[in-house]
C-alpha positions as CSV (number, residue, x, y, z in Angstrom):
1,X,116.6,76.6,123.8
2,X,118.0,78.5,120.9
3,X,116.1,78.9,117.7
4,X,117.9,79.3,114.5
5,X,117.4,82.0,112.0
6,X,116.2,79.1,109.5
7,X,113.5,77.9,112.1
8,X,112.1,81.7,111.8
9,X,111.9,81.7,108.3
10,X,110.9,78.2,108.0
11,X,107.7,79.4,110.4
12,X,107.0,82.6,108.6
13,X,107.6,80.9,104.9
14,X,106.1,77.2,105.1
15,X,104.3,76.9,108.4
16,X,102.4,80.0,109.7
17,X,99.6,80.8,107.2
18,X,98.2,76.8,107.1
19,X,98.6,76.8,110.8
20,X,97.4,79.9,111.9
21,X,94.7,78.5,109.1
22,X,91.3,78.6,111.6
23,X,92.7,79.7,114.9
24,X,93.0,83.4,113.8
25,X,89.5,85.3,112.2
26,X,89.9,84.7,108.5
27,X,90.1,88.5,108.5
28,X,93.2,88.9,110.5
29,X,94.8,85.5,108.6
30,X,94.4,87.5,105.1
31,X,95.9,90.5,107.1
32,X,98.8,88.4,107.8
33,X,99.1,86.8,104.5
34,X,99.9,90.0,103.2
35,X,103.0,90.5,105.6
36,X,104.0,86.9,104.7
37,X,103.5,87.1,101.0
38,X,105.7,90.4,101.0
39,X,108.4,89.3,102.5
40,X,108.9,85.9,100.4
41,X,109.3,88.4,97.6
42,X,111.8,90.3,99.1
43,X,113.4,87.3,99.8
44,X,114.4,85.8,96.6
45,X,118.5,85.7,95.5
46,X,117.0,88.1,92.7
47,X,113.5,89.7,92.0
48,X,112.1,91.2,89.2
49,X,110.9,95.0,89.5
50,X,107.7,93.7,89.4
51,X,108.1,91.4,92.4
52,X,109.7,94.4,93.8
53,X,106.6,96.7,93.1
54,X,104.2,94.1,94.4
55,X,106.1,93.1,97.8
56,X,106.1,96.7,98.0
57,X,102.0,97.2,97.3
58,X,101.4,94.0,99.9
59,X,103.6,94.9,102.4
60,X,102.1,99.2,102.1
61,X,98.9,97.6,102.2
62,X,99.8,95.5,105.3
63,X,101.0,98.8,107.2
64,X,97.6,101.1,106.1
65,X,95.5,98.0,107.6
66,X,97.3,97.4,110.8
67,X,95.8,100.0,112.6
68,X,92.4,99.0,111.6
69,X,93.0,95.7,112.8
70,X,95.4,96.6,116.0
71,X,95.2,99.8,116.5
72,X,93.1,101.8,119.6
């Protein structure tokens, strides 16, 4: 079965945080709310520098916590 680009997004946009909602540790949902959140900024037809700046602060923040959470 193929999955569409729009079935990604859909998943990572709508679906993922209120489903993943109680199955992951509340530590590592936040954690991935911050990947999430960052990308729906970047994904907008335009976005302010300030949306820029903050997708930017999630998504840095995101990347300095994932070894914490992942990592060895």
């Amino acid at each position: 079965m193929l999955i569409a680009a729009t079935e990604y997004r859909n998943w990572l946009f709508y679906y993922s945080l209120p489903c993943l909602k109680g199955i992951l540790h509340e530590e590592y949902h936040q954690h991935y709310a911050l990947l999430v959140g960052g990308i729906i900024l970047l994904s907008g037809r335009s976005i302010s520098h300030e949306q820029l700046e903050t997708a930017g602060n999630l998504l840095m923040h995101f990347v300095e916590m994932y070894d914490a959470y992942y990592g060895k």
